[in-house]
N, C-alpha and C positions, 0 to 999 in steps of 0.2 A: 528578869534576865538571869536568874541565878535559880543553883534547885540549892536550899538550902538546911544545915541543921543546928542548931543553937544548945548550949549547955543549959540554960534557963527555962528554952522553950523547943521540947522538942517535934520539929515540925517538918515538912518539905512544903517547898518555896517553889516556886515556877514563873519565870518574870521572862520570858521570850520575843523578842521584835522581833519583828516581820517589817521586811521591806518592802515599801508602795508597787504596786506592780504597773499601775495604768492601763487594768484591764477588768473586766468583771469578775474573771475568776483568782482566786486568791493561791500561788503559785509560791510556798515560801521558799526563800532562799538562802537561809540561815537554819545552823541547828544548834542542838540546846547548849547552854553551857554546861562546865564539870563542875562537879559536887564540891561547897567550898564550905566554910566553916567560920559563920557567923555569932557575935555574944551581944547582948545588947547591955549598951551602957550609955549614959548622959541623958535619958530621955526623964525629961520631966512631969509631973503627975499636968493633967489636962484641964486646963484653968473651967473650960466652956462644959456642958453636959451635952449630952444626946436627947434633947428635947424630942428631936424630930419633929418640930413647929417650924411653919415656912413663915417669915416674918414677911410684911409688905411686900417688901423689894424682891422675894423670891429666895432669899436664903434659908440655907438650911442645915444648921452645925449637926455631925454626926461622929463615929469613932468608930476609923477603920483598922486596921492591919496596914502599915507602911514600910517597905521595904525600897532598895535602891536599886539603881543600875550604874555601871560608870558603863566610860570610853573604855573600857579594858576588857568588857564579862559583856557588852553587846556584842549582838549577832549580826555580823559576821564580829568575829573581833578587834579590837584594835579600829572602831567606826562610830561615828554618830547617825549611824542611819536610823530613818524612824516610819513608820506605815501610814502615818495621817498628817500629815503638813497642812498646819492652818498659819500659825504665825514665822514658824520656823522652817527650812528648809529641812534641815538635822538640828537630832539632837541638841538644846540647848537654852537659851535665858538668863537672868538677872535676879529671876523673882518679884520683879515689878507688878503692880496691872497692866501695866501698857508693854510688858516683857515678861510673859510668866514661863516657869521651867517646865519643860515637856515629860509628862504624866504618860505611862501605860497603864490600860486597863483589861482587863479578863475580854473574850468574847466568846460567843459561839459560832461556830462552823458549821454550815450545811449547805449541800450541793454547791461547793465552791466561792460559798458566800458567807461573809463575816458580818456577824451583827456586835455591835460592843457594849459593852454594859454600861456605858455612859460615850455616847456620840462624841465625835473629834470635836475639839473647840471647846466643851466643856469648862469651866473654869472651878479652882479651888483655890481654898486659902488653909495653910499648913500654919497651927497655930505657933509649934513650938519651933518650928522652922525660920518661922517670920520668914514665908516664901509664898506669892501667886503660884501659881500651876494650870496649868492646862491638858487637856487629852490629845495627845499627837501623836499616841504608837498603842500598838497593841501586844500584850502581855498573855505567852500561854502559845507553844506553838503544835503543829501536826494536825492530823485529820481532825482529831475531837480535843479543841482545846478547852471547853467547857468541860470536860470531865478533871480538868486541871485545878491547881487550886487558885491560879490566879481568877477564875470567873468562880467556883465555890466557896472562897471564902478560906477564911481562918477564926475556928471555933465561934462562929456565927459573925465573925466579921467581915465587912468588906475587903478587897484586898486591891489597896494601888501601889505603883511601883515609880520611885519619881527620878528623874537623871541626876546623878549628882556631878556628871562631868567627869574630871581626874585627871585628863590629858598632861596636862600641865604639871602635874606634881608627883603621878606616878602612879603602880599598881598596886604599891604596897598601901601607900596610901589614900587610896579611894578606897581601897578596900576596910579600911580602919574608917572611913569615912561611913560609909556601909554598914558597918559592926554598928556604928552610934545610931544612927539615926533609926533604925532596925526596931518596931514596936508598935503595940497600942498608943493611937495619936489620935487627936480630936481636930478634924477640919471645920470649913466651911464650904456646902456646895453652893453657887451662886454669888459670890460673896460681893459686895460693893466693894469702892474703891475707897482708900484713905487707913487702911491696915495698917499696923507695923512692921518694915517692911527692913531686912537686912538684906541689900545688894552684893549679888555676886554672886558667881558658881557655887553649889552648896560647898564642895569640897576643897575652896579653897576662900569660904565666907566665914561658913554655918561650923562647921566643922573644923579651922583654924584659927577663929578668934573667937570660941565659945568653949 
């Protein structure tokens, strides 16, 4: 939900929801957010590797590009709206497994039809987050969102964008909440249940008592 540029890493971001339409063709309704100015700090080096080995259960740790969205920089603004409702209505979660935070991801567009680069319902596990997550929106808006970076990537990384909330505590600070979490991060796709798990909206969990 952000286009963004960093003093560390200089980059453009593209994190756009699109709101569910209930229909086939994909009609969005929101437009991009303004240019903001992201630094990344707090993020700690990635305990797990990018084996890319699928262990029994179907997991599979990897190291993407992880950026945020709050309630303040979604589209439309000032909304929890989200494009794929599986657990959630809007934006939002715990981080639990059984309550994971809603995840956008990159897609592609054609002929009025959105494919996404990992299907709604999706599940992950954000190592340094100690956060579930989920796929419930879609990140990257306009005709060709795949020319976007959120389905290109970031210097061969995948790129997901997770909600960190904010309503509650404000603009200033989601957006500092945003600044942190902001970086190379080592997931898990698939991941079981029984993780370490810190409860509660990133931005007044992850990001206030860390």
């Amino acid at each position: 939900m952000i286009y963004t540029t960093k003093s560390r890493l200089i980059l453009t971001t593209a994190a756009i929801s699109l709101s569910a339409c209930g229909s086939s063709l994909e009609t969005p309704s929101q437009t991009e957010n303004s240019v903001s100015k992201r630094v990344i700090s707090g993020i700690e080096a990635p305990q797990y590797t990018d084996s890319g080995v699928s262990s029994a259960s179907g997991e599979r740790s990897m190291t993407v590009f992880l950026t945020g969205y709050s309630y303040w920089d979604n589209t439309p603004r000032g909304s929890a709206r989200i494009a794929r409702p599986v657990v959630h209505q809007s934006a939002g979660g715990t981080g639990t497994y059984e309550d994971p935070i809603t995840l956008a991801v990159g897609h592609v567009k054609r002929g009025g039809q959105s494919t996404m680069d990992y299907p709604a319902g999706t599940r992950f596990y954000v190592q340094n987050l100690r956060k579930y997550a989920i796929v419930e929106d879609l990140c990257g808006d306009g005709d060709n969102p795949q020319d976007g970076p959120c389905h290109s990537g970031y210097q061969g990384y995948e790129w997901l964008d997770i909600y960190v909330g904010g309503r509650s505590v404000g603009e200033n600070l989601s957006n500092a909440c945003m600044n942190r979490i902001t970086g190379i991060q080592t997931v898990i796709l698939n991941p079981q249940r029984g993780y370490s798990v810190l409860p509660g909206e990133i931005s007044t969990s992850t990001c206030l008592n860390t």
